[in-house]
C-alpha positions in Angstrom: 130.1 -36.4 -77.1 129.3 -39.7 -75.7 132.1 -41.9 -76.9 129.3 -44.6 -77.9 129.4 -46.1 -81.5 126.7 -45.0 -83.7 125.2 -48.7 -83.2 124.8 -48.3 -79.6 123.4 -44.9 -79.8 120.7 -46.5 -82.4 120.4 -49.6 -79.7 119.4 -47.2 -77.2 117.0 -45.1 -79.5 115.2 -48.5 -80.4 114.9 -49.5 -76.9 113.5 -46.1 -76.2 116.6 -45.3 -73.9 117.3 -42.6 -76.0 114.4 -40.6 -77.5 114.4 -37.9 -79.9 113.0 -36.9 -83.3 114.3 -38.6 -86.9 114.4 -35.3 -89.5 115.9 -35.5 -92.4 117.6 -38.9 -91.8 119.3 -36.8 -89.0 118.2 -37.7 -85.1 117.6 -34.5 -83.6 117.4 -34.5 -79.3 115.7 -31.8 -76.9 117.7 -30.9 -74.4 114.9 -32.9 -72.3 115.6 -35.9 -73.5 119.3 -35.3 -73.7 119.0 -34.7 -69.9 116.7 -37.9 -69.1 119.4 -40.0 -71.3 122.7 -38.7 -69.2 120.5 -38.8 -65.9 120.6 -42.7 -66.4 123.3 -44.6 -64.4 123.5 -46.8 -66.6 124.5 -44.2 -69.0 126.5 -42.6 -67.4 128.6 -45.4 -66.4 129.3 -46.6 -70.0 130.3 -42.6 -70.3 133.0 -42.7 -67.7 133.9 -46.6 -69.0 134.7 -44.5 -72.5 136.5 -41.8 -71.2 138.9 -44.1 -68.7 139.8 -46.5 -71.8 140.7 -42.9 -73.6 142.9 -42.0 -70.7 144.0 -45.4 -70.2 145.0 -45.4 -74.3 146.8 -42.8 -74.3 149.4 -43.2 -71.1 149.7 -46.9 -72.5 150.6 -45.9 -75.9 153.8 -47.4 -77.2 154.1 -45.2 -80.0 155.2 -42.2 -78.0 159.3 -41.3 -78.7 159.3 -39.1 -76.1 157.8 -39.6 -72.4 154.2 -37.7 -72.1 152.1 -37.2 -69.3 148.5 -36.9 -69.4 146.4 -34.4 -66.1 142.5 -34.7 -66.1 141.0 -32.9 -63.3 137.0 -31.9 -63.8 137.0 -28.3 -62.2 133.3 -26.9 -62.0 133.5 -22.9 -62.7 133.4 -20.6 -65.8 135.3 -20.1 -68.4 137.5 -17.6 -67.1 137.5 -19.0 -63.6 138.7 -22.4 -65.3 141.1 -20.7 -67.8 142.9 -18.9 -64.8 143.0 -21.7 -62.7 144.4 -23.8 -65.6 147.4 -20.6 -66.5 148.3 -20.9 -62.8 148.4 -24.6 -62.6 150.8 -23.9 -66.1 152.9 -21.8 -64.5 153.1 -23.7 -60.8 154.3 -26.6 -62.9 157.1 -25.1 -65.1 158.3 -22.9 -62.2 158.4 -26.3 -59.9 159.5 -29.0 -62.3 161.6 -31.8 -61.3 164.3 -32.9 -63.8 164.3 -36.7 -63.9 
């Protein structure tokens, strides 16, 4: 969910960044202390660090035979407002594509 290794998220339960409940051998959260972890900046920072290097991975990647392309665009909305937008989007693009 995070994109942190398992030792960082243990790093941040010990400092008492993260808090939640050992069960089981299995670290169990409330969605309280879910939401005090992500409200962090420092957090969310590392978050959006992950996420870029994902991105940033996979347009880099050497292994690809045939040229990809790679759209992120966070679009607030339900499901079904966010699944139509994305079938029009879809459709806008094939319907305008420019051969290169």
């Amino acid at each position: 969910m995070t994109g942190f290794t398992t030792r960082t998220l243990r790093s941040y339960i010990k400092s008492g960044l993260l808090k939640g409940s050992c069960i089981n051998r299995k670290w169990i959260f409330t969605e309280e202390e879910l939401y005090q972890f992500f409200s962090n900046d420092f957090v969310m920072e590392g978050i959006v660090i992950k996420c870029n290097a994902s991105v940033k991975q996979f347009m880099w990647s050497m292994k690809r035979l045939q040229p990809e392309g790679c759209f992120i665009y966070d679009l607030p909305g339900s499901k079904e407002e966010v699944g139509g937008a994305v079938q029009k989007l879809i459709v806008y693009l094939k319907e305008n594509a420019i051969n290169l």
